[in-house]
N, C-alpha and C positions, 0 to 999 in steps of 0.2 A: 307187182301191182296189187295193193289191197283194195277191198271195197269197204266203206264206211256202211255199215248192216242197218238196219232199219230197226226206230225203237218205237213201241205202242204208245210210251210215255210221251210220244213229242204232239201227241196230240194234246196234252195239258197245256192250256196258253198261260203266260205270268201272268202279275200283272202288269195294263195297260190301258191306255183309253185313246179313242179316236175322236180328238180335241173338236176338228172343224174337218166340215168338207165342202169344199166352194169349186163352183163351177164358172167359167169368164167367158166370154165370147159373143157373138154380135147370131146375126140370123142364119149365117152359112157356116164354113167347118175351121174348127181350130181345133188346135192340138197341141202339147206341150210334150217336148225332147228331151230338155236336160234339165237338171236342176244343182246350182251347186252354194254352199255354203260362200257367204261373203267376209271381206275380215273385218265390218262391223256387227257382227251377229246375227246378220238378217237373209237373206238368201236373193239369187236368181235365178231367172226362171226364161230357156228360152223354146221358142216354139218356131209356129205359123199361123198366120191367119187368112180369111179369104173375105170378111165380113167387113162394113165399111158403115159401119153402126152399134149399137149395143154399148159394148165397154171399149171397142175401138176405134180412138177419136183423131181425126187429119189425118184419114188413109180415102183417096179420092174414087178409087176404085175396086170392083170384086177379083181384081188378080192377087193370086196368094202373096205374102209378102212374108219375111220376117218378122217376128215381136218377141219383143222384149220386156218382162215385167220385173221391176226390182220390190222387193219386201224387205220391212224393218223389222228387228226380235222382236216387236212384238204381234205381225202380220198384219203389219198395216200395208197396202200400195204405195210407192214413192214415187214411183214410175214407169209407165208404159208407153215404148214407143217403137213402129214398124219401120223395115228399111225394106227398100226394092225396087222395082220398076214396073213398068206394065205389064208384063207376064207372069209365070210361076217361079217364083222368088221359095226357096223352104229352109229355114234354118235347123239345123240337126247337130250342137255343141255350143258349149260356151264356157271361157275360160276367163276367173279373174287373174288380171293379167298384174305385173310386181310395180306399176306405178300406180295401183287400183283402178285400172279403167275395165276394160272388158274386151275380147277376141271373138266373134263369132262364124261360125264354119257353116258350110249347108251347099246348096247348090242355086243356080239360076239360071234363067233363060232368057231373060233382059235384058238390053243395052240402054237403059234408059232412067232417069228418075237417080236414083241413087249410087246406079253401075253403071261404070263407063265404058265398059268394054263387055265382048262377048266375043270368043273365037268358034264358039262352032254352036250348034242345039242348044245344049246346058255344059256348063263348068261348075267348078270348084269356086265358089263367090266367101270370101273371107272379111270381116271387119275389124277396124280396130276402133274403138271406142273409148272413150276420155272418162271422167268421173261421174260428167252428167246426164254418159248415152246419145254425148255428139260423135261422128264419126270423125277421128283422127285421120285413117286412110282406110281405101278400101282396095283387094287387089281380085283378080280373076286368073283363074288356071287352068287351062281344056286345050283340045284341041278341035273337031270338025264334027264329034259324035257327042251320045249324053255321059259327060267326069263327072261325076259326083263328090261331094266332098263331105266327110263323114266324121272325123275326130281330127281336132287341135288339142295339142300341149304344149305349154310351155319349156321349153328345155332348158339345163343348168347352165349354159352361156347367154339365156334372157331372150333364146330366140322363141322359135317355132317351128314343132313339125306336124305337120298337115299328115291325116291318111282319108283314102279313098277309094271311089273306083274308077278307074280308066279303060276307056274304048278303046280297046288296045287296034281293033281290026278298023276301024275309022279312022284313027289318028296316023294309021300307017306304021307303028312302030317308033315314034316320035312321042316321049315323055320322058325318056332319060338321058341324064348326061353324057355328056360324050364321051368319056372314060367305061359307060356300060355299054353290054349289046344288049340284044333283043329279037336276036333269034329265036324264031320257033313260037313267039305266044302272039295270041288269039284269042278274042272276045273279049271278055272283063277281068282286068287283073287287080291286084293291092297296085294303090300307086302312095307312095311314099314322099312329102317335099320338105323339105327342108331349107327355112329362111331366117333371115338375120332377126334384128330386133325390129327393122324398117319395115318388115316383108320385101326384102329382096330377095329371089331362091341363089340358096348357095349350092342344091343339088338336088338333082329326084331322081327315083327309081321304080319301076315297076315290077312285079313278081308275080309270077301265078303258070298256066298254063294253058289249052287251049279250051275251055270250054268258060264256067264262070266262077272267078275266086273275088269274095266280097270281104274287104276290111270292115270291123265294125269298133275296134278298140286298142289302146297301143298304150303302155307304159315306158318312161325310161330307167334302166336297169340302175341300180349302181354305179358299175363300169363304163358308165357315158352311153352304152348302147341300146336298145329298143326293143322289146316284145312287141308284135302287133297278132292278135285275134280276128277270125272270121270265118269262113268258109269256102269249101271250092269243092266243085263234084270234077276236077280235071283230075287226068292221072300221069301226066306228062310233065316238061320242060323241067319247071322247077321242084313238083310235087313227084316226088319219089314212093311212098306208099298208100297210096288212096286206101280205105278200108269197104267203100261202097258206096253208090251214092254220094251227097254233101256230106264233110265230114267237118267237124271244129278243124281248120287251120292255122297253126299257130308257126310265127317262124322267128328269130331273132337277126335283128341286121346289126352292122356298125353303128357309129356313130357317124359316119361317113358314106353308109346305105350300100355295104356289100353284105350280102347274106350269109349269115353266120352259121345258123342252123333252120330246118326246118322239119314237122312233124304235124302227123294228121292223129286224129283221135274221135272213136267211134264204132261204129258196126254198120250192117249192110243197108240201113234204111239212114234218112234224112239227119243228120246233127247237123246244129247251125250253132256257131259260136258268137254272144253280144258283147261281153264284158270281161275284165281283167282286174284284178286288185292285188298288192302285193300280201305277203302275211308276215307277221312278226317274225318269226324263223327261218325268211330268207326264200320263201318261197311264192307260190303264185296259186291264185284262187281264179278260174273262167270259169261262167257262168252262160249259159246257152239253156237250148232243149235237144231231144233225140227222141226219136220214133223205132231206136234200135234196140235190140234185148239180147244181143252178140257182142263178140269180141271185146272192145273196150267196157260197153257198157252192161253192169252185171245185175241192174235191175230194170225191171221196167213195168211200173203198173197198168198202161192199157194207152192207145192213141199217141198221146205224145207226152213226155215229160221234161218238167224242170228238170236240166243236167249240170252238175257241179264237178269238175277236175280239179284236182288239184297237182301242181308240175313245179320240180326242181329247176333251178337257174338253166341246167342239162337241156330240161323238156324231156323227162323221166318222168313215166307218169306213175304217182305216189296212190293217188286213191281215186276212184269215182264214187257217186250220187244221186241218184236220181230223187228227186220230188214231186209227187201229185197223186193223180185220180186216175179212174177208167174212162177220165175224157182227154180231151186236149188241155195241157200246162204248158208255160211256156217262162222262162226268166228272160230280163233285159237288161238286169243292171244291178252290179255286188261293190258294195265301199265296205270298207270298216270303219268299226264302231270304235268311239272311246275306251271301251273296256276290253281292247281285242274279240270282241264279236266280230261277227261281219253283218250288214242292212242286204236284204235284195228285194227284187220288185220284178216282175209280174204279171202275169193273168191265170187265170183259170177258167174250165168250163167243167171239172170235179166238185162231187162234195162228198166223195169217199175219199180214200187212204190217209194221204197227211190233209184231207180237206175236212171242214166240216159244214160246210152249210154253201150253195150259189143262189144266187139270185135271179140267174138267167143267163145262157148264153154265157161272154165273157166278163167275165169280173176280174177288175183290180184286185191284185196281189201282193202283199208286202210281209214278207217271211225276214224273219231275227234269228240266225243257226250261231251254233259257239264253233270253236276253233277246228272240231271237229264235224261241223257239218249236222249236228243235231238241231233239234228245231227245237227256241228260246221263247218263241210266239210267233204264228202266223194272224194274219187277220183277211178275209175278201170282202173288199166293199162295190155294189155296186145295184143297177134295178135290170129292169126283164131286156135291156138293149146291151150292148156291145160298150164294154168299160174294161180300161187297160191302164197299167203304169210303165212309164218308159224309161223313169231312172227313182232314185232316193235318193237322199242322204240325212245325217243328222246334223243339227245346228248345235250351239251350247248345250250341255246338259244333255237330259233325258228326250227333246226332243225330233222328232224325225219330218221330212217333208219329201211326199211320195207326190208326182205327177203325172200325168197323160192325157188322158181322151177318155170322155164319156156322150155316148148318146141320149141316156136315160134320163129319166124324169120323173122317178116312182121308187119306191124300197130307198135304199141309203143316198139318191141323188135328187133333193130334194127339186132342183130349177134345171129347167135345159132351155139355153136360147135361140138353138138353129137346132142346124142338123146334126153336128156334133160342137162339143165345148171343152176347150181348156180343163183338166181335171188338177185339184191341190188338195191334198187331204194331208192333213196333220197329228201323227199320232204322239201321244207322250205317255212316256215310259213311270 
């Protein structure tokens, strides 16, 4: 294993400009998840909301819901619309799907309004969505505890595979197919499902062991089969090397959800694994943080930092990385660029090492590294409150669109409507 060394020079930013920064949301708390390029040039964007006023309009009540906002290239609004029921409704993904409608993932605790069903506390709440944001079908996944449901992909037969978390010790051992067992696990495991193009499940599996293993991200391989990222502090059933504490869990399944391989990565304090991106030469970029300065991880500048792997098809691990300050850093989210770069996003509370300036507290993060991991530009944007990004990406061209959550109201966030708001900041290159 090599470590990618640290250069003084990556504190030179290129150039770049931070287009707009707009904040959306009514008087209580939104937030924005994911954000992903559309194939007319304009982006979406999905969240939560709790607010039932402001910029969000025929939502009758303060229970959280889903939202959904679509933008045209040139950021304009085209549409905003919540889906839920009268309870805590959160969406956390969103996929445009190959008839151009849209797929959304997250969880719910509703039987009501939008969702028709609920098997236990909170499930896996999934939508499918038409071109103009009506819902095509909607389906629900859980059993008697809180499933969580965490990332959707499209898969190369036009299905869907769903990852999550599953109450493995509520549900009784009941989430997998009848071809699996499920001896031996406990607590919160990856739960993996797999459905047609209808949302029918044609399989699911669960993984992990007995304490808590959280998916946060999954790509499909090549070979039809599956990488899924996240974390587990268990040292049992399915996890054969724990390194200490939460470690990045990374594992590869079938395409048919038997486990292929699996591998921890880290040192003796906290790494949590968020994201996944493939790279031009066949391999794989995770993107998390680590609180570790051991074993895997061969730097570390203070509290916690931005941590970058990078792993062979194997899960070989080729190099680590760390990024940030003598405070807490944190990554959530790495795509690649147009020009074989890669985008990530972010928070901070540094304005030393690879930082240079906070504003307070947490700030929005959006870091540009080349194929190796060096830094192309960073930028923190945010004021004296609590501001984070929870994915990127880039639209045509030179442009990028980072989202999340900002509470501020001062320094670079000009309006705050509640308690917390919707974050969109647009940089170009």
């Amino acid at each position: 294993m090599l470590s990618c060394s640290s250069d003084d020079s990556e504190n030179n930013e290129q150039n770049f400009e931070v287009s707009s920064i707009k904040t959306f949301g009514g008087t209580k708390n939104e937030s924005g998840n994911k954000v992903i390029r559309t194939n007319d040039g304009g982006y979406a964007v999905i969240g939560y909301t709790q607010s039932n006023d402001g910029d969000i309009e025929n939502k009758i009540d303060e229970s959280f819901d889903y939202w959904l906002l679509k933008f045209d290239l040139n950021n304009q609004l085209q549409l905003s619309k919540t889906y839920g029921g009268n309870s805590n409704d959160r969406a956390s993904d969103i996929i445009q799907t190959s008839d151009n409608g849209f797929a959304l993932i997250g969880f719910s605790f509703s039987n009501d309004g939008n969702v028709t069903s609920n098997a236990g506390i909170q499930d896996f709440w999934l939508i499918k969505l038409d071109t103009s944001g009506d819902i095509s079908w909607e389906k629900s996944f859980g059993f008697s505890g809180l499933d969580r449901g965490i990332s959707i992909i499209e898969t190369n037969d036009n299905g869907y595979l769903l990852i999550g978390e599953l109450d493995v010790t509520a549900s009784g051992g009941e989430g997998n197919s009848k071809y699996f067992t499920s001896k031996g696990h406990a607590g919160g495991d990856y739960w993996a499902i797999k459905l047609d193009s209808y949302g029918n499940k044609q399989w699911s599996k669960f993984y992990g062991g007995t304490f808590t293993d959280t998916p946060n991200d999954v790509v499909q391989t090549i070979d039809n089969n599956y990488i899924i990222v996240g974390s587990s502090d268990s040292v049992d059933v399915d996890i054969t090397n724990n390194k200490g504490s939460y470690d990045f869990w990374v594992i590869k399944i079938s395409e048919t959800g038997s486990l292929i391989w699996e591998k921890s990565f880290g040192g003796t304090e906290i790494d949590k694994a968020y994201g996944i991106t493939t790279t031009n030469d066949g391999n794989y970029l995770i993107i998390g943080d680590t609180r570790s300065s051991d074993q895997d991880v061969s730097n570390n500048y203070g509290a916690a930092d931005l941590w970058l792997i990078k792993i062979t098809p194997n899960g070989d691990l080729l190099w680590d990385k760390s990024l940030g300050g003598s405070n807490f850093d944190s990554g959530s989210a790495i795509s690649k660029t147009h020009d074989g770069s890669f985008i990530l996003s972010g928070n901070s509370r540094s304005s030393n090492g690879n930082l240079t300036e906070n504003e307070g507290q947490n700030d929005a993060w959006i870091i540009k590294i080349d194929l190796n991991a060096s830094i192309e530009w960073q930028k923190t944007i945010g004021g004296t409150e609590i501001d984070f990004t929870n994915d990127v990406t880039q639209l045509n061209g030179g442009t990028y669109v980072a989202i999340g959550e900002t509470s501020s109201s001062n320094q670079d966030i000009t309006e705050n409507k509640g308690f917390s708001d919707l974050l969109i900041i647009t940089i170009n290159e």
